[in-house]
C-alpha positions as CSV (number, residue, x, y, z in Angstrom):
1,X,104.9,58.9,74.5
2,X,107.3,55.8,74.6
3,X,106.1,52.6,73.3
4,X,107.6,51.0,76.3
5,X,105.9,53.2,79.1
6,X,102.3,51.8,79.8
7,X,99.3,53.0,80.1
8,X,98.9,51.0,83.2
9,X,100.4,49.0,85.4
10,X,100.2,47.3,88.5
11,X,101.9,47.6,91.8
12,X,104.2,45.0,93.2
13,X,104.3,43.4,96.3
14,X,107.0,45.2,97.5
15,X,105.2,48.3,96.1
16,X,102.5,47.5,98.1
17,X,104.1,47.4,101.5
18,X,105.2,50.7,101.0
19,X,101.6,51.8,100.2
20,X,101.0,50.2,103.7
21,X,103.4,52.2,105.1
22,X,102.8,55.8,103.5
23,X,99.2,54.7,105.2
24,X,101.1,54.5,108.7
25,X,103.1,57.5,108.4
26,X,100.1,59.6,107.6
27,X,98.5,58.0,110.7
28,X,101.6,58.3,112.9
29,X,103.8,61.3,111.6
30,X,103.2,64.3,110.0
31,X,103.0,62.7,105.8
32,X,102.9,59.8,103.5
33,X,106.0,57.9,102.5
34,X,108.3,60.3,101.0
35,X,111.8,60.2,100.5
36,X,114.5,62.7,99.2
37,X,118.0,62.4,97.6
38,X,119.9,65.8,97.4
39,X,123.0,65.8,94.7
40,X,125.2,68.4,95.6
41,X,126.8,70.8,92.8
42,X,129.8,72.7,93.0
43,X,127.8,75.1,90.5
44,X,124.4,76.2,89.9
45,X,123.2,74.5,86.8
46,X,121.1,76.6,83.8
47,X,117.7,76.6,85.9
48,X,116.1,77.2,82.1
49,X,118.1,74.6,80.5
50,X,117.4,71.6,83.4
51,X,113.6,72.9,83.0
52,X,113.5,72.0,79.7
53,X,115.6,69.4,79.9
54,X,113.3,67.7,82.3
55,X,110.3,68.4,80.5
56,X,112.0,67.0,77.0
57,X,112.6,63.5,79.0
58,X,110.0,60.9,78.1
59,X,110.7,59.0,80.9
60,X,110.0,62.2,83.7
61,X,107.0,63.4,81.6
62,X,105.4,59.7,81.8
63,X,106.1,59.5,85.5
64,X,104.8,63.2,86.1
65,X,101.6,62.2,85.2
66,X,100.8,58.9,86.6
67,X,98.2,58.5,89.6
68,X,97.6,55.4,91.9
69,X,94.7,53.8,91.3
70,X,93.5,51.8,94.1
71,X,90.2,50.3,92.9
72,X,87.6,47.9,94.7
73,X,89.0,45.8,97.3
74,X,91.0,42.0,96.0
75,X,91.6,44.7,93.0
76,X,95.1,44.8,92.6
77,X,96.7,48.8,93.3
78,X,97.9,50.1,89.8
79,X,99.6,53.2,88.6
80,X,97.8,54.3,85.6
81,X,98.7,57.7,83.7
82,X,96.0,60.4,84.5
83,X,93.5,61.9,81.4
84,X,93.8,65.0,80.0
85,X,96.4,67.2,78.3
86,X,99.8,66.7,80.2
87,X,101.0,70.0,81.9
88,X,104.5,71.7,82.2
89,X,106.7,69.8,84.8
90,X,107.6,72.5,87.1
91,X,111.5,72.6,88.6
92,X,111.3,74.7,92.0
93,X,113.8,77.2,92.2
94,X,114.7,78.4,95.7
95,X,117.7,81.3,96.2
96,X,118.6,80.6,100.1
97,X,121.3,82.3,102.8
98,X,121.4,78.4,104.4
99,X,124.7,76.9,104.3
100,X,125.0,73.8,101.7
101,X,124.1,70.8,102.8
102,X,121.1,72.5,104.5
103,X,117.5,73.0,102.4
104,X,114.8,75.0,102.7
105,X,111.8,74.2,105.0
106,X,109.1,74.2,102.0
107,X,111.0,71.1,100.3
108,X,110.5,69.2,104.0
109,X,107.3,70.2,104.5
110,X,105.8,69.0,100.6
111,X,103.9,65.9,100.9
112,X,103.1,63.3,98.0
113,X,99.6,61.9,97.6
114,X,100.0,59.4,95.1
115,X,96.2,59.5,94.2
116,X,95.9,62.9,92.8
117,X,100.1,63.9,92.6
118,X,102.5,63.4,91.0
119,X,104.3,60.9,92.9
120,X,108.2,62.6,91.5
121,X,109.2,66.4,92.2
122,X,112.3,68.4,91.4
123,X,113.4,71.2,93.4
124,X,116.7,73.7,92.7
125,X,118.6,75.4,95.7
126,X,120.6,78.4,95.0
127,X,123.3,78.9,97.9
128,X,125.0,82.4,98.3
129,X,128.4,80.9,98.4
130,X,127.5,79.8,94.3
131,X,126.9,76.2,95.3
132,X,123.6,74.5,94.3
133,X,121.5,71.3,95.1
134,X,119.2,69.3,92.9
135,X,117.0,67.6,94.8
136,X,114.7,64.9,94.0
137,X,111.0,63.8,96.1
138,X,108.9,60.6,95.6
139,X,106.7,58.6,96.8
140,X,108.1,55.4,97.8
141,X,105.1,53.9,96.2
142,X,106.9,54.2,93.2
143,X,109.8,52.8,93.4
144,X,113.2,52.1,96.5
145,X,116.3,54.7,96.6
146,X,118.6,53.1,93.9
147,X,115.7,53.4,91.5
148,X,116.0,56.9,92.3
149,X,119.6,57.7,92.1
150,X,119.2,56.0,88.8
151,X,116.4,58.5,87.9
152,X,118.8,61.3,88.9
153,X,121.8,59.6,86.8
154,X,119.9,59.3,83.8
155,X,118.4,62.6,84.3
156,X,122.2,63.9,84.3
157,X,123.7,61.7,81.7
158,X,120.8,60.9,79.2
159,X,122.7,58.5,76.8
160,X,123.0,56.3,80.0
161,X,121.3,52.9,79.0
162,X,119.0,52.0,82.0
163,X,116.5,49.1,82.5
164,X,113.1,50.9,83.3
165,X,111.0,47.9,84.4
166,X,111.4,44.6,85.8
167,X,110.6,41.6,83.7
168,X,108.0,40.2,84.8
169,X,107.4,36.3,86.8
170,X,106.0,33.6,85.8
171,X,102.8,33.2,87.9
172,X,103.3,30.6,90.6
173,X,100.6,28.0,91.0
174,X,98.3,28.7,93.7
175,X,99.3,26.3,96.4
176,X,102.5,26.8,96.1
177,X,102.4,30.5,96.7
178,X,100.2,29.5,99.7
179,X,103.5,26.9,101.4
180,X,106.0,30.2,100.6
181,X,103.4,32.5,102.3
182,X,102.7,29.5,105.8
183,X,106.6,29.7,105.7
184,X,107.3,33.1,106.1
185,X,103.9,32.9,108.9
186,X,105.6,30.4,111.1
187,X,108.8,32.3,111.1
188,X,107.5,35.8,111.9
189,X,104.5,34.3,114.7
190,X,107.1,31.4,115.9
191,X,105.1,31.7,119.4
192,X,107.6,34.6,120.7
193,X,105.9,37.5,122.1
194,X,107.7,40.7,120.4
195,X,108.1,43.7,122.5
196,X,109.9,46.3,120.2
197,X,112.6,47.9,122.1
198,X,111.3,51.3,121.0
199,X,112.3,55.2,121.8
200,X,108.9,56.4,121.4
201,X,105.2,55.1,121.2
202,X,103.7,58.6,120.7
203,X,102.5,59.4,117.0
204,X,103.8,63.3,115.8
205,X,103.3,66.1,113.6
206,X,106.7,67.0,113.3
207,X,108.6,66.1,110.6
208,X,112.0,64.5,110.7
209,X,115.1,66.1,112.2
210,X,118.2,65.2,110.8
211,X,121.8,64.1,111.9
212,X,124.8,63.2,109.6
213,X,127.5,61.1,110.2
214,X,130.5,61.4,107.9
215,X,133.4,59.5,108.2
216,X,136.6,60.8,106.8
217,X,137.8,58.3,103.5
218,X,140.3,57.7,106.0
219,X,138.1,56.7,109.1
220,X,135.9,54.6,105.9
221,X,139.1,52.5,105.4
222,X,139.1,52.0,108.6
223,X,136.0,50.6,109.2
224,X,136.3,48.5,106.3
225,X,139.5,47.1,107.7
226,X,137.3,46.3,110.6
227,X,134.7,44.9,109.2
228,X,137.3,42.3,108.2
229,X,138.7,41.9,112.0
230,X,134.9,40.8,112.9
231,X,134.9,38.2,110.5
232,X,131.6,39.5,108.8
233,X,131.2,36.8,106.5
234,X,128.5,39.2,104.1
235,X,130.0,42.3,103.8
236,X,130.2,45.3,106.4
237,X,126.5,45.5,106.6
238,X,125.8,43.4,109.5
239,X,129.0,45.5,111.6
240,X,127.0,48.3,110.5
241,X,123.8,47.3,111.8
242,X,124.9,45.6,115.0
243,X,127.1,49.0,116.1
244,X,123.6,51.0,115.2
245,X,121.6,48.4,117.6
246,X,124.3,48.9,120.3
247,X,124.3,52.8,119.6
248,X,120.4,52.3,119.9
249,X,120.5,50.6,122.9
250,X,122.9,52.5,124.4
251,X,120.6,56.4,124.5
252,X,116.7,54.4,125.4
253,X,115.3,55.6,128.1
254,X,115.8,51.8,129.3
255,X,118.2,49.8,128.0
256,X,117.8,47.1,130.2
257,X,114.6,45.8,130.2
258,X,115.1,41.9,129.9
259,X,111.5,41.9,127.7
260,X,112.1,43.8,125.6
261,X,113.6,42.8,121.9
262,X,115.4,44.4,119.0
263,X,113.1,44.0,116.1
264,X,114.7,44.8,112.5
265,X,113.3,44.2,109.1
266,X,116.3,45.1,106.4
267,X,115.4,45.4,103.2
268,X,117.5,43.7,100.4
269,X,118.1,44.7,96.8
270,X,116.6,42.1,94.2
271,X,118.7,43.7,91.3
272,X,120.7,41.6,89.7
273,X,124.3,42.7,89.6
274,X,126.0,44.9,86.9
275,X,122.4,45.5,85.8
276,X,121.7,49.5,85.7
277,X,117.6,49.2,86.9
278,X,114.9,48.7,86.9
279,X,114.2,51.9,87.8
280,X,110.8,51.7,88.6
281,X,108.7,49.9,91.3
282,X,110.3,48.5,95.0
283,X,112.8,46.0,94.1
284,X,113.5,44.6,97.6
285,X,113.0,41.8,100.0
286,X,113.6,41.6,103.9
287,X,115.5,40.0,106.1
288,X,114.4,39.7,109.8
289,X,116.2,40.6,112.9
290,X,115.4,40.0,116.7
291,X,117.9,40.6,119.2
292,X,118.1,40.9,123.1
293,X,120.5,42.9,125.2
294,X,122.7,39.9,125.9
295,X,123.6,39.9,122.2
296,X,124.4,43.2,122.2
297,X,126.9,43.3,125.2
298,X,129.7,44.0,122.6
299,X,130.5,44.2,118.8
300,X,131.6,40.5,118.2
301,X,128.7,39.2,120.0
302,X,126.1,41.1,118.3
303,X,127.9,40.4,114.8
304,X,127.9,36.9,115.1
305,X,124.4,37.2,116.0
306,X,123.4,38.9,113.1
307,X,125.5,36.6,111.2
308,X,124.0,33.4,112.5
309,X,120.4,34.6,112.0
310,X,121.2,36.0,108.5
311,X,122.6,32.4,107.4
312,X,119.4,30.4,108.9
313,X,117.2,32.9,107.0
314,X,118.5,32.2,104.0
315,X,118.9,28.6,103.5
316,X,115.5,28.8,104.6
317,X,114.7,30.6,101.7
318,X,113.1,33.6,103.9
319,X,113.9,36.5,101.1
320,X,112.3,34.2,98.0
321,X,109.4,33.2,100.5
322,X,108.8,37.0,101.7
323,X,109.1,37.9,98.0
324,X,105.9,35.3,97.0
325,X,104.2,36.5,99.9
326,X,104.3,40.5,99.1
327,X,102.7,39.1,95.8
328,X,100.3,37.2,96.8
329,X,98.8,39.1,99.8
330,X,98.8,42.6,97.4
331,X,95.5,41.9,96.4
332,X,94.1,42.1,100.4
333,X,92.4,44.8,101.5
334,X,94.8,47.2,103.3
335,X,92.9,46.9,107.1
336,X,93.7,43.1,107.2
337,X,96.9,43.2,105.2
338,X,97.6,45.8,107.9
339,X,96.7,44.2,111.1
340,X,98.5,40.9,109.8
341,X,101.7,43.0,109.2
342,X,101.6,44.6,112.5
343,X,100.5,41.6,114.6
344,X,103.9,39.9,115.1
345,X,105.6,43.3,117.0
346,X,101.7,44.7,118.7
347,X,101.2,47.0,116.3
348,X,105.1,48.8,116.5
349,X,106.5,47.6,112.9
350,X,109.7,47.4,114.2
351,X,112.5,49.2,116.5
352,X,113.5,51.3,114.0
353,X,114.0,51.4,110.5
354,X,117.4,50.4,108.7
355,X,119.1,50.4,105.4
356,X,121.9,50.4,103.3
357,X,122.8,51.4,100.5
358,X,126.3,50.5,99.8
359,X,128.7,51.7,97.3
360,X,126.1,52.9,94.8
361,X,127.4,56.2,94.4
362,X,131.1,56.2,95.3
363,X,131.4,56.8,91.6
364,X,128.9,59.3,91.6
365,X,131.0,62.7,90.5
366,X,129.4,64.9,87.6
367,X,125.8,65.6,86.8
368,X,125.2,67.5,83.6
369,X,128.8,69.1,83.5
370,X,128.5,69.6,87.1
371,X,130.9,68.7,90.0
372,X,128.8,66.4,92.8
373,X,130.3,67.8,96.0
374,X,127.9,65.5,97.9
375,X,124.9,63.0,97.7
376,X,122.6,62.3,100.9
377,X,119.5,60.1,101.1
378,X,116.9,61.4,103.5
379,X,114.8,58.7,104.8
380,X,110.5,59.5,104.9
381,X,109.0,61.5,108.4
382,X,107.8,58.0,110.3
383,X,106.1,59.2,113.6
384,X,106.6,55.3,114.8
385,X,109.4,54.4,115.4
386,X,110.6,57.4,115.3
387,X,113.9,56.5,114.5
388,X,115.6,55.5,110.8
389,X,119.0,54.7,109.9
390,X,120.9,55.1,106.5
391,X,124.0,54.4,105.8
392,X,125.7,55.2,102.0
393,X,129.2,55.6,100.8
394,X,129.4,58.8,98.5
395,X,132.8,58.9,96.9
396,X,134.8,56.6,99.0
397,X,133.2,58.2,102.0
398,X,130.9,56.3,104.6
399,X,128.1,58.3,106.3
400,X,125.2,57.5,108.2
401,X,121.8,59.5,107.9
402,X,119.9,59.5,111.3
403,X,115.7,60.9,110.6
404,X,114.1,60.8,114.0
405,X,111.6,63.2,115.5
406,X,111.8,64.8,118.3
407,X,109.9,62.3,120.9
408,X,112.0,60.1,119.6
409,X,115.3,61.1,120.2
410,X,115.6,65.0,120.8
411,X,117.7,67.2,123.5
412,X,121.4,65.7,123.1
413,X,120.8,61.9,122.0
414,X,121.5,62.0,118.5
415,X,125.6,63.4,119.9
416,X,125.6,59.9,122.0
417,X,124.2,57.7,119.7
418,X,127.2,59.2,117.2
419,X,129.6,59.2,119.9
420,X,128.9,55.7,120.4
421,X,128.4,54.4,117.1
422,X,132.2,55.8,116.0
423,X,133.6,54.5,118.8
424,X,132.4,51.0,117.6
425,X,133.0,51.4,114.2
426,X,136.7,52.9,114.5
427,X,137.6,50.3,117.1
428,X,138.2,53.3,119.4
């Protein structure tokens, strides 16, 4: 075993919300919080080879047998490596008729329990046309989708020099974690009743249905270019997110009810730049988003909205304050930590669930001698709200991921949310 791997070690506090919210998926959806990242191959690697490849890498056999340890409650959550003689990691081989870009039911139906499995999986698909896909599960518990595309990388490219863990903080005194953590209460209860503008309230069993949105590299120049025409001071991520909450708006059930808000948390990446990690543990803060339909009556208005709140959240400090707040309140027992998380938006969470990745893998184009055709993230099966967003661009190409069940948005509403989302993006 590595020196540097521990024994033990705690969850963060950004680790911690996500073991809040593998607790709501399993009470509103059909599994904990697990997410997948498929790297498509132009070939199908050495099945025997990647076995034993996997099983040679210190870092994969370490993380193949750690188990989340819970404990008493004001105990802090820890992942602690289980006892006993460390087993074979297994790499799932499937031989399929599916067209790429399509995988087999058993890798969406496999769910993660962190407490007594191994909270990283590997499975192989074999398509008939000779094309493969290696794709990778985890528990989110464990650590945010860049730490896993840097898993995958490593796992591809070995010699790759990757930071595993973050360094850790100098403890805050007590009071002073306390003022961060009244802060971040008086913004998210400001006195404004929240009613998520939501697709579905019903809790499911099914698990996620997906719809992908590629843009042409073309089309992604295109919406870069625009990006610049809206003046987005911070990149294209707030066009991207105000054309999904007009896209949104545009296929509820109804769009106009003047009470109803557009409630966003977005996480955002705590890595320092040019840095290749950490890999492990939730390396994100949030940034918080509440719009009406007034502000979404066209692109520029919603973008300057999005703007505007995005600039008073962060001279306010709102991602350092949420940060010392996910650390402080990790050692609460999960029913009040719960009910205080879910009390600003009655219990909802949110609208729906957004990210983006960026440009992380636009350089992503061999793994282990093989040509990457494609790379997808598929956001975790969340039963409320029903609805997540992704967007990535993968070799120059911009895509959105839509994961939504089908209460949420089945029959021909995925087609009008794309239909309308292009439309915005492209100017058209």
């Amino acid at each position: 075993m590595n020196a540097q791997l521990p024994q033990r070690f705690p969850l963060n506090g950004s680790d911690y919300f996500q073991l809040f919210l593998d607790r709501h998926h399993r009470a509103t959806g059909p599994m904990g919080n697990v997410s997948r990242f498929a790297v498509y191959l132009d070939k199908l690697p050495d099945p025997s080879a990647l076995e034993s490849h996997i099983n040679g890498h210190p870092l994969l056999c370490w993380l193949d047998n750690l188990r989340l340890k819970t404990g008493l409650p004001f105990q802090l959550p820890r992942w602690q490596q289980k006892q006993g003689r460390p087993v074979a990691i297994p790499l799932r081989l499937y031989f399929t008729d599916l067209s790429p870009r399509e995988l087999p039911e058993a890798i969406w139906s496999t769910d993660m329990r962190a407490k007594n499995e191994a909270p990283v999986r590997f499975d192989l698909v074999s398509y008939a046309s000779g094309q493969a896909a290696l794709v990778i599960s985890w528990n989110h518990i464990l650590m945010d989708a860049r730490g896993a595309e840097l898993l995958v990388r490593q796992l591809g490219s070995p010699d790759t020099d990757m930071q595993y863990f973050a360094p850790p903080e100098p403890p805050l005194p007590l009071m002073e974690s306390l003022q961060h953590a009244r802060k971040v209460k008086d913004f998210l209860l400001d006195g404004t009743r929240i009613k998520p503008a939501l697709l579905t309230r019903k809790p499911t069993r099914e698990h996620n249905r997906f719809h992908i949105i590629d843009f042409t590299e073309t089309e992604s120049r295109q919406v870069e270019a625009n990006c610049q025409k809206y003046l987005a001071r911070f990149g294209k991520s707030p066009v991207l997110l105000a054309a999904t909450l007009r896209a949104y708006q545009h296929i509820l059930d109804d769009p106009a009810d003047s009470e109803q808000q557009f409630w966003v948390p977005i996480p955002q990446d705590q890595r320092r730049k040019g840095v290749a990690g950490p890999v492990i543990g939730n390396q994100v803060s949030y940034l918080f988003y509440r719009l009406r339909a007034p502000h979404l009556g066209d692109l520029q208005t919603a973008v300057d909205e999005i703007s505007s709140q995005m600039v008073s959240q962060m001279r306010a400090g709102i991602p350092k304050s949420y940060h010392i707040m996910m650390e402080l309140v990790r050692r609460m027992p999960m029913g009040l930590y719960s009910h205080i998380t879910k009390s600003p938006t009655q219990g909802m969470l949110a609208s729906l669930f957004f990210s983006d990745t960026g440009h992380s893998l636009d350089d992503f184009t061999d793994f282990a001698g093989c040509a990457v055709t494609d790379a997808i993230h598929y956001p975790p099966s969340a039963g409320i709200p029903g609805f997540t967003t992704i967007f990535m661009s993968v070799q120059n190409r911009l895509r959105a991921v839509i994961g939504y069940t089908a209460d949420s948005a089945g029959a021909d509403k995925p087609a009008r949310f794309e239909r309308f989302l292009r439309n915005d993006l492209l100017g058209l």
